[in-house]
VOKEKE-442642 format. One line per field, with one value per residue (C-alpha): x negated, y negated, z; residue number from 0. Coordinates in steps of 0.25 Angstrom, whole numbers, plus 2048, in hexadecimal, padded with zeros to 3 digits. Layout:
u X | ...
v Y | ...
w Z | ...
nr NUM | ...
// end
This chain:
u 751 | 742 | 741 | 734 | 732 | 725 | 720 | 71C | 727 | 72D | 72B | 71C | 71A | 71B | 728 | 72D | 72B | 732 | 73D | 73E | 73B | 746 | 751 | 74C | 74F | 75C | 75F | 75B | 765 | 771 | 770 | 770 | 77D | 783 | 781 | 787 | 792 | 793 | 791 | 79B | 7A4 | 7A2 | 7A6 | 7B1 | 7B7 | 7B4 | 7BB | 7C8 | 7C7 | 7C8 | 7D4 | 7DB | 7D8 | 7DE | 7EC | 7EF | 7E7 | 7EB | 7E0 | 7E7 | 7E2 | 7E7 | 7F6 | 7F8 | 7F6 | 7F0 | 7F7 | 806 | 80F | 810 | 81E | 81F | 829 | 826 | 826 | 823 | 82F | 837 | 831 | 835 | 843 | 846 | 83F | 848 | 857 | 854 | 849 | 847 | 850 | 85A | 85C | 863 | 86B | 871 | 86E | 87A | 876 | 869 | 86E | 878 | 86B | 860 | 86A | 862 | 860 | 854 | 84D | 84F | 849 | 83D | 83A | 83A | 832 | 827 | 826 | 825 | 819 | 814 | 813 | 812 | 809 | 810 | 81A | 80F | 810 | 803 | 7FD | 7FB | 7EF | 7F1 | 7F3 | 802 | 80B | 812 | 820 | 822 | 825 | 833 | 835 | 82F | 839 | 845 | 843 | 841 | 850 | 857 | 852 | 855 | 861 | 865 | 860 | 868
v CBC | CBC | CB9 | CB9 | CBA | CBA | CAE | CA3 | C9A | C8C | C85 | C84 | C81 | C71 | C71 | C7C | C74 | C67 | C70 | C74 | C66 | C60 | C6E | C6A | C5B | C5D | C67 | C5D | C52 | C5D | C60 | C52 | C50 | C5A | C55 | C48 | C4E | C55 | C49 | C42 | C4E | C4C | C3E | C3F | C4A | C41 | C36 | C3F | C43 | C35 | C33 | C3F | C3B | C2F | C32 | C3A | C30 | C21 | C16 | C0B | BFC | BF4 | BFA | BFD | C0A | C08 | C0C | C09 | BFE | BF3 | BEE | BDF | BDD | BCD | BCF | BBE | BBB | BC5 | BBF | BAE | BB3 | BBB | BAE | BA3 | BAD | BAD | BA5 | B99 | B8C | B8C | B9B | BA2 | BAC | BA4 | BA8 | BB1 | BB9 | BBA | BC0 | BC8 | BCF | BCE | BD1 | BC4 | BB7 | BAF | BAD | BBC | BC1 | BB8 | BBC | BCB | BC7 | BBE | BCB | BD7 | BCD | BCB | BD9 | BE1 | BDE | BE4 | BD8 | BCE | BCB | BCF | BCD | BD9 | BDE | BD3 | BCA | BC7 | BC7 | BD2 | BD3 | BC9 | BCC | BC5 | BCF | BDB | BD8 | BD6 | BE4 | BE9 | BE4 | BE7 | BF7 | BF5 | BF1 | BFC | C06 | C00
w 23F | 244 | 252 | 256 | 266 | 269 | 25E | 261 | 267 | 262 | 270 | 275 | 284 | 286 | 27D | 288 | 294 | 28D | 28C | 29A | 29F | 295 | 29B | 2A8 | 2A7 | 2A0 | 2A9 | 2B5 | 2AD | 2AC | 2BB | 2C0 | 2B5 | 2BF | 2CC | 2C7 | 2C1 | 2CF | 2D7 | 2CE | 2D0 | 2DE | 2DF | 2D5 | 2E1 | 2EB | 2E4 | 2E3 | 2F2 | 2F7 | 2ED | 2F0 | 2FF | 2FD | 2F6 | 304 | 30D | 307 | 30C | 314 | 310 | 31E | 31E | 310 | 307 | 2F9 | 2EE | 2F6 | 2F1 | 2FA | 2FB | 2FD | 309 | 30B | 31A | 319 | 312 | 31B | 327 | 322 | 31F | 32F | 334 | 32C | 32E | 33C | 344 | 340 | 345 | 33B | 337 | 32D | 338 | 342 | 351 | 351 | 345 | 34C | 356 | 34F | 348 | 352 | 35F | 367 | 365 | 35F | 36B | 371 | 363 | 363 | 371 | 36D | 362 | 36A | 373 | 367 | 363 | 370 | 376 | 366 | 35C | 352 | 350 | 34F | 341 | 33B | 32C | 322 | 31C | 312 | 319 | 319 | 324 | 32A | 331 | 33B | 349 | 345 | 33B | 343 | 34F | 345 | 340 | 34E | 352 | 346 | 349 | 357 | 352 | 349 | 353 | 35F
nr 0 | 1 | 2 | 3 | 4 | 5 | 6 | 7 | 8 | 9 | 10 | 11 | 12 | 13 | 14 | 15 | 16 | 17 | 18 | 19 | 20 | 21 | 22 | 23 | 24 | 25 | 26 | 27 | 28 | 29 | 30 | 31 | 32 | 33 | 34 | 35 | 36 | 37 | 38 | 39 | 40 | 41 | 42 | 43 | 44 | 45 | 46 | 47 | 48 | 49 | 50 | 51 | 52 | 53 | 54 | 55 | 56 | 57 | 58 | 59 | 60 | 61 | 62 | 63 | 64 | 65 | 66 | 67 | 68 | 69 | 70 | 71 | 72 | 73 | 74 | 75 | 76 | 77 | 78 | 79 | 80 | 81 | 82 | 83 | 84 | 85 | 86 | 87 | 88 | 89 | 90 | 91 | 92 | 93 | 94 | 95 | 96 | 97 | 98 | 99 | 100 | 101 | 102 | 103 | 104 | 105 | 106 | 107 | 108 | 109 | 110 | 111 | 112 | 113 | 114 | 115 | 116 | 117 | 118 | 119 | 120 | 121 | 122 | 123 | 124 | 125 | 126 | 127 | 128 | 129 | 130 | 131 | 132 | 133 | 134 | 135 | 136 | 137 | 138 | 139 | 140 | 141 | 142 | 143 | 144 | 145 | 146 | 147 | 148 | 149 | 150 | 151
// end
């Protein structure tokens, strides 16, 4: 092998600097690949941060938590069929079964009810977030007796 170190050489000056202009682009190109890949990096851990945060913090839409089942209770339904076994003229429960389950009459009842709604805005029935309609104030008294009832 004949290595000859002080010959002349195979790049001359102009070939030189297109080499360092070209390493100094690509260079340039590999550096901004980075810092994209970094930024990148940087939103893909941000992205896992607000997910993570979250899992132990659930976002509430109105009153309800995305991702839980919502259980159809058909409070409507409920509501028609307390109304038709005990309130209107012709009832299913006679008086005396009324009272046997509410421990008053009609008209006691419907006063306590007229002065929940009156004085507590909470027996007021009110619409969901959607847009249905929630307990009644019949059906929000009526739970309040029978637990009264069960407790006394």
């Amino acid at each position: 092998m004949n290595f000859n170190i002080e010959g002349p050489s195979n790049f001359s000056s102009s070939s030189s600097d297109d080499e360092e202009v070209q390493l100094m682009a690509d260079l340039e190109a590999i550096v901004a690949k980075q810092e994209a890949i970094i930024a990148q990096h940087g939103n893909i851990q941000r992205a896992i941060a607000q997910y993570l945060n979250q899992q132990n913090n659930p976002v509430t839409r109105g009153d309800s938590i995305i991702g839980h089942i919502v259980i159809n209770r058909d409070q409507e339904s409920a509501n028609r069929h307390l109304f038709y076994d005990y309130f209107v003229d012709n009832p299913r429960y006679n008086e005396q079964m009324f009272r046997q389950s509410f421990r008053m009459g009609r008209s006691l009842f419907f006063h306590n009810v007229e002065k929940a709604e009156a004085r507590y805005n909470y027996f007021v029935q009110q619409r969901d977030s959607v847009s249905r309609l929630c307990l009644s104030a019949l059906q929000k008294i009526t739970t309040v007796f029978q637990i009264w009832h069960m407790v006394y």
